[in-house]
Backbone bond lengths (Angstrom), bond angles and torsions (degrees), N, CA, C in turn:
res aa  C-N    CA-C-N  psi(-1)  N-CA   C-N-CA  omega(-1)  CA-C   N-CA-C  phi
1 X - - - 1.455 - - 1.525 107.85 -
2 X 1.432 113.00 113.24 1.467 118.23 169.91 1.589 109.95 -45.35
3 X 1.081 95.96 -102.22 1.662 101.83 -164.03 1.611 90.58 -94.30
4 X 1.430 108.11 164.14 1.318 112.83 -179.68 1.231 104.05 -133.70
5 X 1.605 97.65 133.36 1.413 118.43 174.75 1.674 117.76 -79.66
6 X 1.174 113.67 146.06 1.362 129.48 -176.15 0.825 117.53 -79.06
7 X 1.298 129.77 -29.27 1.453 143.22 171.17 1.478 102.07 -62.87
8 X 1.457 116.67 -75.78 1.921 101.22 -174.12 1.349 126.13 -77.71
9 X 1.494 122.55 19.77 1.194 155.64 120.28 1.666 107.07 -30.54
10 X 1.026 105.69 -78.25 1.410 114.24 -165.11 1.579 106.95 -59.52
11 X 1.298 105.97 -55.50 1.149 125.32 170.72 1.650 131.31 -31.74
12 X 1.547 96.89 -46.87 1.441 109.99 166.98 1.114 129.75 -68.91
13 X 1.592 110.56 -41.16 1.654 132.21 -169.47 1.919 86.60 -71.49
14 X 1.050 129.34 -59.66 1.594 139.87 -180.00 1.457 95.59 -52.05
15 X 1.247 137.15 -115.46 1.218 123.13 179.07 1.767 124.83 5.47
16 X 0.660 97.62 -117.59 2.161 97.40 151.79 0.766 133.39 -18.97
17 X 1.769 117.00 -12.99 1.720 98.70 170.87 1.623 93.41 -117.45
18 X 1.809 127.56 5.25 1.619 133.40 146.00 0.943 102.46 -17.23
19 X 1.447 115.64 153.08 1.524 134.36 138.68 1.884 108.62 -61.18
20 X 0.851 130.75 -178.45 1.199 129.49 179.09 1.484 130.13 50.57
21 X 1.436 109.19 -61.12 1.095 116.76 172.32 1.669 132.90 -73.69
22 X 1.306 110.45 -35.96 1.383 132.02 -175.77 1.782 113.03 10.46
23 X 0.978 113.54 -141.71 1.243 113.24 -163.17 1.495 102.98 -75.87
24 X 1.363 138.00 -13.27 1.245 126.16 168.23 1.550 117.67 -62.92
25 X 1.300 110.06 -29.83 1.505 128.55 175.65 1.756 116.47 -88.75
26 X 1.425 103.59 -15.18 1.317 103.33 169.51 1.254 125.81 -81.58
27 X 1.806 100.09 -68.96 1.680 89.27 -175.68 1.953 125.01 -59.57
28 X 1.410 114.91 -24.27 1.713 108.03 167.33 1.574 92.67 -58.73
29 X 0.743 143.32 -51.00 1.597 140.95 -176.30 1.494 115.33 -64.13
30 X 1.275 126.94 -27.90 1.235 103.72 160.61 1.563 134.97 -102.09
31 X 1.774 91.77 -7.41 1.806 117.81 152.45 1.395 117.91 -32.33
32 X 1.521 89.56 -50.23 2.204 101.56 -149.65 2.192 78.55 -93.97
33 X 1.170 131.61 -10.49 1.236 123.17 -173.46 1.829 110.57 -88.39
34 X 1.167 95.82 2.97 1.826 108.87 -156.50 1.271 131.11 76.03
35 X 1.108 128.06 -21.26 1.516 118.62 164.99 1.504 118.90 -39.84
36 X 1.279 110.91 152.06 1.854 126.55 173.19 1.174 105.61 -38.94
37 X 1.351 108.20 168.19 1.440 111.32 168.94 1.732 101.18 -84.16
38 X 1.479 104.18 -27.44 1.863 112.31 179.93 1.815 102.28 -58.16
39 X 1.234 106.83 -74.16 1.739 122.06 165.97 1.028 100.30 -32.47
40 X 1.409 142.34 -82.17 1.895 137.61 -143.46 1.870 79.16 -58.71
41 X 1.543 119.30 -74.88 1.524 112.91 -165.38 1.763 121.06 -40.74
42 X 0.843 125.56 -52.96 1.586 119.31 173.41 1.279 124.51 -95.70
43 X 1.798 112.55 21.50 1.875 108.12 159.74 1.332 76.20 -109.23
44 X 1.323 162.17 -10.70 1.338 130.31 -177.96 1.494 98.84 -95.47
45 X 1.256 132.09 -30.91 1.290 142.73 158.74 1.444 112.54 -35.43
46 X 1.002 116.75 -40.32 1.212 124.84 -150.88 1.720 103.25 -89.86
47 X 1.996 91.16 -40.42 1.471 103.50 -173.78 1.158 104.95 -80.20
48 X 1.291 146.56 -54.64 1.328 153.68 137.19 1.863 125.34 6.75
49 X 1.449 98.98 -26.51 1.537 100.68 170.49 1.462 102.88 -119.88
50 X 1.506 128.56 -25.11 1.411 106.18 175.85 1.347 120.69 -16.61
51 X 1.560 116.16 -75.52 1.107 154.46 173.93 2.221 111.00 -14.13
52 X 1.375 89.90 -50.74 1.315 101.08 176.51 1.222 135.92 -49.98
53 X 1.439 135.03 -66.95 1.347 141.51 173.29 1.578 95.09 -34.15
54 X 1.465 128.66 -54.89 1.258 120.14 -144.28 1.770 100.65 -78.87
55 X 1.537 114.19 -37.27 1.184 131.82 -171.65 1.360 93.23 -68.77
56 X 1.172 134.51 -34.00 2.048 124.84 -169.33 1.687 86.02 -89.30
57 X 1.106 119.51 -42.87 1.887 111.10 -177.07 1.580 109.83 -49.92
58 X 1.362 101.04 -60.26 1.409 100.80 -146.26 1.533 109.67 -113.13
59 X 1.263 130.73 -0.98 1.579 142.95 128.16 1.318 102.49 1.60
60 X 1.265 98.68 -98.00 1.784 122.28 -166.03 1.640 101.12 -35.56
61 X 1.341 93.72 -74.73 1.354 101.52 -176.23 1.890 116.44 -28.28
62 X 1.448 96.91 -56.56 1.674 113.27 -164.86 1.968 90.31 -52.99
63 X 1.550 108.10 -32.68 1.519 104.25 -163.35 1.438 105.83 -62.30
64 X 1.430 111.49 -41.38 1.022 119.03 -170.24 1.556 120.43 -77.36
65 X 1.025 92.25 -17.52 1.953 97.74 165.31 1.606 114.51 -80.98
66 X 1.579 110.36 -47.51 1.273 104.90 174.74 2.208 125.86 -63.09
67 X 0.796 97.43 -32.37 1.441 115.05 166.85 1.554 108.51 -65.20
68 X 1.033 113.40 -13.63 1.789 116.20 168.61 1.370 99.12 -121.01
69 X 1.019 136.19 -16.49 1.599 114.87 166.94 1.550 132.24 -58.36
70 X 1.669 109.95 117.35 1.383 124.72 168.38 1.277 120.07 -28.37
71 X 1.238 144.93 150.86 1.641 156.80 88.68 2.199 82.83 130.85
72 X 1.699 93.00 -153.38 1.647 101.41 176.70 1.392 103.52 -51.51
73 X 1.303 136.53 -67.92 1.555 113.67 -159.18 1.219 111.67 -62.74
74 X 1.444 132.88 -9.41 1.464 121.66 -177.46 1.852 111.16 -76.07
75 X 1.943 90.34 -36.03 1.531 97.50 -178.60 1.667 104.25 -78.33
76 X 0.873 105.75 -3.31 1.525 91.45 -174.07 1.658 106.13 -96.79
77 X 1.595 128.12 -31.95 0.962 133.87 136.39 1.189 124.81 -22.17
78 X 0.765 136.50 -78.17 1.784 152.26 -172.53 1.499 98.35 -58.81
79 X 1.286 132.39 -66.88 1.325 122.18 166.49 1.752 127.34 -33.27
80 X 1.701 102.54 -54.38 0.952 109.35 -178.96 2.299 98.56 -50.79
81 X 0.964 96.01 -68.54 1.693 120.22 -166.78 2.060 96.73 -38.57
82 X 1.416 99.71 -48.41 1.777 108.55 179.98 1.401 87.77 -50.84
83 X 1.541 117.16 -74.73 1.412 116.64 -149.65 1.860 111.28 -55.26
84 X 1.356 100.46 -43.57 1.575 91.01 170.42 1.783 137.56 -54.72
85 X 1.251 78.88 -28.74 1.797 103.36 169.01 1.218 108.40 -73.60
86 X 1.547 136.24 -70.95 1.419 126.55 168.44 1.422 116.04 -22.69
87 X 1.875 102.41 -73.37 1.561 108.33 -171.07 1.474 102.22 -31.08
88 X 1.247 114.69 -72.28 1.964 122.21 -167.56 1.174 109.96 -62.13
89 X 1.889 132.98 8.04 1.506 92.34 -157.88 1.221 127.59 -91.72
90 X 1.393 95.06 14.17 1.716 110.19 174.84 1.459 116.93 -85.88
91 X 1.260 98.09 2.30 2.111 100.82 173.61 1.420 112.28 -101.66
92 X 1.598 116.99 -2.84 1.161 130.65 174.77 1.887 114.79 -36.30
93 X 2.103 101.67 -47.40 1.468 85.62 174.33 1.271 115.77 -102.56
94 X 1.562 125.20 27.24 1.430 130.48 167.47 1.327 109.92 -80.14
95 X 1.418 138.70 -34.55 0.973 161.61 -120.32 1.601 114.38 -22.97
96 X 1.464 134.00 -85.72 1.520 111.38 159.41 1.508 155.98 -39.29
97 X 2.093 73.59 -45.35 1.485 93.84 173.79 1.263 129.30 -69.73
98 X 1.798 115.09 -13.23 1.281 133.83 178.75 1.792 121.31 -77.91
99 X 1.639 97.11 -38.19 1.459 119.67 159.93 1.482 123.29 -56.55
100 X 1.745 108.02 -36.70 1.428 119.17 178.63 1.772 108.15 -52.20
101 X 1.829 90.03 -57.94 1.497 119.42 -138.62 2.172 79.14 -78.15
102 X 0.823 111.41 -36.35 1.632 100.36 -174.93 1.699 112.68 -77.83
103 X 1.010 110.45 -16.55 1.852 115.40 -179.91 1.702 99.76 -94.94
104 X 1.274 111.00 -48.71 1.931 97.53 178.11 1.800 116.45 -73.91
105 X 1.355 113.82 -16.28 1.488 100.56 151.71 1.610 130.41 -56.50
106 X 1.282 108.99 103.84 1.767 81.44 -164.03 1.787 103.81 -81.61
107 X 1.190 127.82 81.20 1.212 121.26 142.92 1.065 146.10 -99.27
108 X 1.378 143.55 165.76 1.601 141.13 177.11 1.458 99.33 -53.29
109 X 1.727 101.93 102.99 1.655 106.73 139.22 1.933 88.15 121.79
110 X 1.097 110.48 18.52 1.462 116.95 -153.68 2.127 114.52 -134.85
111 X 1.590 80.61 15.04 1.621 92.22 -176.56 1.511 105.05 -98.54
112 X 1.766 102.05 -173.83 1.718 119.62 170.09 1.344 106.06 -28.83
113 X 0.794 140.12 -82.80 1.503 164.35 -163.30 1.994 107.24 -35.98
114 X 1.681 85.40 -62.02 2.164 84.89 165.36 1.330 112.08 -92.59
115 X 1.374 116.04 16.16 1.586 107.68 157.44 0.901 143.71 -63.85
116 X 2.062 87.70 -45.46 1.020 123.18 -159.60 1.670 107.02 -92.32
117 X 1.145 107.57 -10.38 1.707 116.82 -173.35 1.499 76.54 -77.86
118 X 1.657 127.12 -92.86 1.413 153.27 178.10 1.713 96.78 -11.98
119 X 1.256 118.16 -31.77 1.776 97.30 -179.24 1.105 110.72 -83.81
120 X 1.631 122.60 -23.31 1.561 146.48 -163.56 1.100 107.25 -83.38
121 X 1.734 119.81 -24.71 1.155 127.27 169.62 1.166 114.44 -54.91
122 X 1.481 101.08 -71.98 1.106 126.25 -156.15 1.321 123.28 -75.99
123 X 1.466 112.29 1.48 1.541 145.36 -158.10 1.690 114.31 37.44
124 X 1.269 129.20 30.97 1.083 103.95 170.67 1.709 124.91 -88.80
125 X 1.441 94.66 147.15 1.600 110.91 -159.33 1.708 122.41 -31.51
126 X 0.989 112.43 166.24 1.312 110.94 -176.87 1.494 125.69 -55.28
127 X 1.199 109.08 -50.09 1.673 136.29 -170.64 1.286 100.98 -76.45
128 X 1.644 137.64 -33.13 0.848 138.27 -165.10 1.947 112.66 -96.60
129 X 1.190 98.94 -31.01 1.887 125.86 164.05 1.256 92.18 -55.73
130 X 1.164 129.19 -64.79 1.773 141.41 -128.94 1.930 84.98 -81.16
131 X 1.233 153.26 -54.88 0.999 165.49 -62.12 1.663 91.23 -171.26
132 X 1.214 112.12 -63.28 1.683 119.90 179.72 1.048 102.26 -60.03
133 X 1.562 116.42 -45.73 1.899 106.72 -175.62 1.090 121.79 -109.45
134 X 1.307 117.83 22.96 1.938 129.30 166.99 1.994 88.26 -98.28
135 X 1.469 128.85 -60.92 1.364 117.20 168.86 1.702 123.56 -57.09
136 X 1.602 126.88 -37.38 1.141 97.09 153.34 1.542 135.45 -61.23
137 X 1.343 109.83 -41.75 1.502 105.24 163.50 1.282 124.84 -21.22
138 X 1.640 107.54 -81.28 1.527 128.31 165.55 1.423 106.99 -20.58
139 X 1.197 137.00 -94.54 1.508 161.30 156.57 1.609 85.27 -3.29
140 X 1.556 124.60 -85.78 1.594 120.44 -162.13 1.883 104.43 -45.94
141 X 1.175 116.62 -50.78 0.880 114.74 -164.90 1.741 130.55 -70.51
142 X 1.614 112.72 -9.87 0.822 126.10 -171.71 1.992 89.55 -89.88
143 X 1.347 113.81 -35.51 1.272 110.68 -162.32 1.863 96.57 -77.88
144 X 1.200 105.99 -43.76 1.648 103.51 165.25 1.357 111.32 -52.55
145 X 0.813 147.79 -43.78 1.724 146.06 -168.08 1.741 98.68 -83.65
146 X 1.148 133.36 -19.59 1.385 115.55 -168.48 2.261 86.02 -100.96
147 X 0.959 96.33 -55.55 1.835 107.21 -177.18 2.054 95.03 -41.68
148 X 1.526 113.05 -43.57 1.754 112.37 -163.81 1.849 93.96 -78.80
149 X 1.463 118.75 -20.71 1.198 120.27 -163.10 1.718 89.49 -107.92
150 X 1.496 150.15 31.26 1.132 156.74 -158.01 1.601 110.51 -7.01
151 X 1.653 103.89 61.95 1.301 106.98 167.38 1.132 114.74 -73.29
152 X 1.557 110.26 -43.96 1.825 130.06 166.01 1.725 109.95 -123.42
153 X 1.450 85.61 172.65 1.635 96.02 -169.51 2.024 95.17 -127.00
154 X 1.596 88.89 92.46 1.397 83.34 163.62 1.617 138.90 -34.57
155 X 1.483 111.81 -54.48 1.310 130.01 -177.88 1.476 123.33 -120.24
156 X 1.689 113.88 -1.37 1.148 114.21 173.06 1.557 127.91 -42.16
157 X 1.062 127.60 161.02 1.241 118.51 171.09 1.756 113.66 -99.05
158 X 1.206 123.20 165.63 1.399 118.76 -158.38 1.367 96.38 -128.98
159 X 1.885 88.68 130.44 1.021 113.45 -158.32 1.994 113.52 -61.62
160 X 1.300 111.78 141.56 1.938 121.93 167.00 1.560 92.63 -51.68
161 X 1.009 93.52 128.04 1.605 90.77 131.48 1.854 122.46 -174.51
């Protein structure tokens, strides 16, 4: 990419630092935009952790407001918050390493974002959250950049022969 525009710049770092989409949705997006394969990996990298500090801060906190919230949205909260706790509660004695190992899988539903719920769960400390899901990041993102660059075929099917 000659000169680089600011716009799919922006674009990437936004994308990637989504819920949902994050860096699995970034770097093919900044692939198919022309950037490097070096560039697409550390602006989605990059966008992909913005997101963090604020999500290990203010997580906990948000839990703890919703668990005191009045009338249907409080119960619907709390349900929501039970059910996430059930789903995980078997990562309870993984605790970082479980946060790591679920953010460098890059699958749907498995980024920064449910790490960062899953560390909040699970309360482990800030510094120690922050660290599990900047290396899963790392880790997801390297496996997205080799799968967008068809080093491997995540889901391909394998070939007869």
């Amino acid at each position: 990419m000659g000169t680089m525009d600011w716009r799919d710049v922006l674009l990437v770092l936004g994308v990637s630092a989504a819920p949902v989409s994050e860096l699995r949705g970034g770097i093919p997006l900044a692939l198919s935009l022309g950037f490097s394969p070096k560039a697409a990996f550390f602006l989605a990298l990059l966008g992909n952790l913005l997101p963090v500090p604020f999500l290990v801060f203010f997580l906990p906190k948000l839990i703890k407001v919703v668990k005191r919230l009045p009338g249907r949205l409080g119960r619907m909260g709390r349900a929501y918050l039970a059910w996430q706790a059930r789903r995980h509660r078997h990562l309870y004695a993984w605790g970082g390493l479980a946060v790591f190992a679920i953010v460098a899988v890059p699958l749907p539903g498995t980024g920064a974002w449910t790490g960062a719920l899953i560390a909040a769960l699970l309360g482990i400390p800030a510094r120690r959250a922050t660290l599990a899901l900047a290396l899963g990041v790392a880790v997801a993102g390297v496996l997205v950049l080799l799968a967008s660059l068809g080093l491997f075929h995540l889901f391909a099917p394998r070939p007869q022969g």
